[in-house]
N, C-alpha and C positions, 0 to 999 in steps of 0.2 A: 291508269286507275288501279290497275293489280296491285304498282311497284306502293302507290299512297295508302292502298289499304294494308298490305305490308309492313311499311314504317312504323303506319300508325298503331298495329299489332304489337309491335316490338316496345313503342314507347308506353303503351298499356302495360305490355308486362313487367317491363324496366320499373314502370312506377308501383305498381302492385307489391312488388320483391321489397321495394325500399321503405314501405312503408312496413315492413317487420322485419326489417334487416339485421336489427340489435333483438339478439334472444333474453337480452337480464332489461329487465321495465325498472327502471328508479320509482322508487317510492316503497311504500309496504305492501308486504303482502303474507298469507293463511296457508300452512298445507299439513299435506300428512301422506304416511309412505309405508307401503309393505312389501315385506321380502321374505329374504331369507337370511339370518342370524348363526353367529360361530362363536362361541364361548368357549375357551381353552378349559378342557379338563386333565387331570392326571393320565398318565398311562400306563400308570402302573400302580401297586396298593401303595397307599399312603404311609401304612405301617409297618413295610415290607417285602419282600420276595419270597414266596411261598414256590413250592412243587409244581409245575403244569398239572403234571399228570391228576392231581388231587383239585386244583383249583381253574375253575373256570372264569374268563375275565369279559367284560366286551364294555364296546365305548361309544357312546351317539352326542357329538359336538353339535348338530346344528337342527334346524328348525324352524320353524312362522317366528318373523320378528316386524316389529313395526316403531316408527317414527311420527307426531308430531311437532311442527314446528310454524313462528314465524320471525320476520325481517326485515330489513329494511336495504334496499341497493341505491350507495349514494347515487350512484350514474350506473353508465352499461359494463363495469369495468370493475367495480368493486362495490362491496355490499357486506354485512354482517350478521348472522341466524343465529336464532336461540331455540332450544327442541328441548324435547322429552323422549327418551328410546327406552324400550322394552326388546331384550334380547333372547333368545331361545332358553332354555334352559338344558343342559349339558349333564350329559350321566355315565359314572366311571360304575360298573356294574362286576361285582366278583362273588360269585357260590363257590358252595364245599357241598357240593353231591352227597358224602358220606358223612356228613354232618345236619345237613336238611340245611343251611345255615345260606345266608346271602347278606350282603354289604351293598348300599346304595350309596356313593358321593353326588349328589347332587349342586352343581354350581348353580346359579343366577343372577342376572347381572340388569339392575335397572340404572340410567344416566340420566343427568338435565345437563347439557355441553351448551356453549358460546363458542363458536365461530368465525372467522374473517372468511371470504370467499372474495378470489380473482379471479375476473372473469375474460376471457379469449373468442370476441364475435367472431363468425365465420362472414362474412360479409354478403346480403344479398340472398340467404339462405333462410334466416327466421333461427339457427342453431348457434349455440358457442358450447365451449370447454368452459370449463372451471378448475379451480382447486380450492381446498381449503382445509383452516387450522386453525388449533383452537387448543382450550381445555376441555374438558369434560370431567362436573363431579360422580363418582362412579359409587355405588350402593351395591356392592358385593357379598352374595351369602352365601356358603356352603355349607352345608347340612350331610351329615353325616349318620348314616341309619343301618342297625343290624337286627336280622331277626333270623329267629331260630324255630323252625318247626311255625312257617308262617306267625308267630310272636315277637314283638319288637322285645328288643332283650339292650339296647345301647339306641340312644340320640343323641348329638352333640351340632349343635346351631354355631355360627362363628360370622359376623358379619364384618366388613370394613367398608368405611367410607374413606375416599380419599380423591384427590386432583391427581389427575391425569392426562396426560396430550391427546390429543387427537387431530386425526386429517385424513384427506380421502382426495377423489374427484369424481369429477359427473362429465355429464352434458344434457343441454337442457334445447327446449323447442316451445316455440312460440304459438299456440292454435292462433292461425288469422283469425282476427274480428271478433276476440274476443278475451278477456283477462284471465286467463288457464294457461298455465305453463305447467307443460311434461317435463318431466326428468330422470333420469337412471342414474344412480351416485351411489359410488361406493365409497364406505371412512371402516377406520379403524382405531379403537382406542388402544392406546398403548397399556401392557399388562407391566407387574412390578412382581419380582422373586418367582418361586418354582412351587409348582401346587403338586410336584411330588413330595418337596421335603418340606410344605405350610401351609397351613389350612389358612393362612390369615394370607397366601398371596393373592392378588390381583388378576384375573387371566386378561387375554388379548381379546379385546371381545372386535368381532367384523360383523357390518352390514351392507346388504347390497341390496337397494330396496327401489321402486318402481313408485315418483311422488306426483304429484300431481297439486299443485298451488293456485291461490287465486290471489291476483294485482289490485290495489285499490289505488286507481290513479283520479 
């Protein structure tokens, strides 16, 4: 009697496992993701090499960044996402003490990207791998701001839009018995030229954000 209620334990949870075996649900599905965001800024003045001693610099790349998005997964294997990302905003920051004077570089970086995603079940588990790749159109602006004796004294706005690559990976998990899939993914849009010597380059912009999706099967 032990050994049948045993078996029949096993065959319980054998079938329980398999019935969320595959982490990617074919069909469409809704999500949206928050993290943390890294927009490449300069790291040094734009307009030059000044004195330490007289110039003070400092540099904050990252911040609250967020993702929505939705998709559609032919099968458990492959599927394709279309989003909207909002990225931190990144600040190359330089005073002159004996000037009252300070410089703000301001990057920011909004995207709508198209992606493939391949997907890698772990069998049995409810989880798989991913990766994926894509383009992304990238809405690029840095702002440029000087002020003297707390008065702005120079602005200068410089925006680029342009196509860009992009790709990342994740892993994602299945809540049993129910259409919510987790995931933690991280992408990276590919940056274009050097935003020490051009306010018109592109930075790299990374996110690594924590999503949460809903399946409509």
């Amino acid at each position: 009697m032990k050994k049948i209620a045993k078996y029949s334990a096993a065959i319980l949870c054998v079938s329980a496992l398999s019935s969320f075996a595959f982490a990617a649900k074919p069909g469409f599905y809704l999500g949206a993701g928050l993290g943390g965001g890294k927009v490449g800024a300069p790291d040094k003045h734009i307009l030059g090499d000044f004195d330490s001693n007289l110039v003070k610099t400092s540099q904050n790349e990252k911040g609250l960044a967020g993702r929505v998005f939705t998709g559609f997964n032919l099968n458990e294997y492959l599927g394709f996402e279309a989003g909207i990302a909002k990225y931190a905003t990144s600040r190359f920051e330089v005073k002159v003490p004996a000037l009252s004077s300070k410089t703000d570089f301001d990057q920011s970086v909004k995207a709508v990207d198209v992606v493939a995603k391949a997907y890698l079940p772990i069998q049995n588990s409810g989880f798989n791998l991913y990766a994926l790749g894509g383009v992304a159109y990238v809405n690029s602006k840095m702002e440029y701001k000087t002020k003297i004796d707390h008065q702005t004294v120079d602005r200068v706005n410089q925006t680029e839009n342009e196509l860009r690559p992009k790709y990342g990976i994740g892993a994602s998990y299945d809540i049993p018995e129910s259409n919510l899939t987790a995931s933690l993914e991280y992408s990276r849009i590919q940056g274009k030229g050097d935003l020490n010597k051009s306010a018109s380059a592109i930075p790299n912009a990374d996110l690594l954000t924590f999503n949460l999706s809903y399946s409509f099967d």
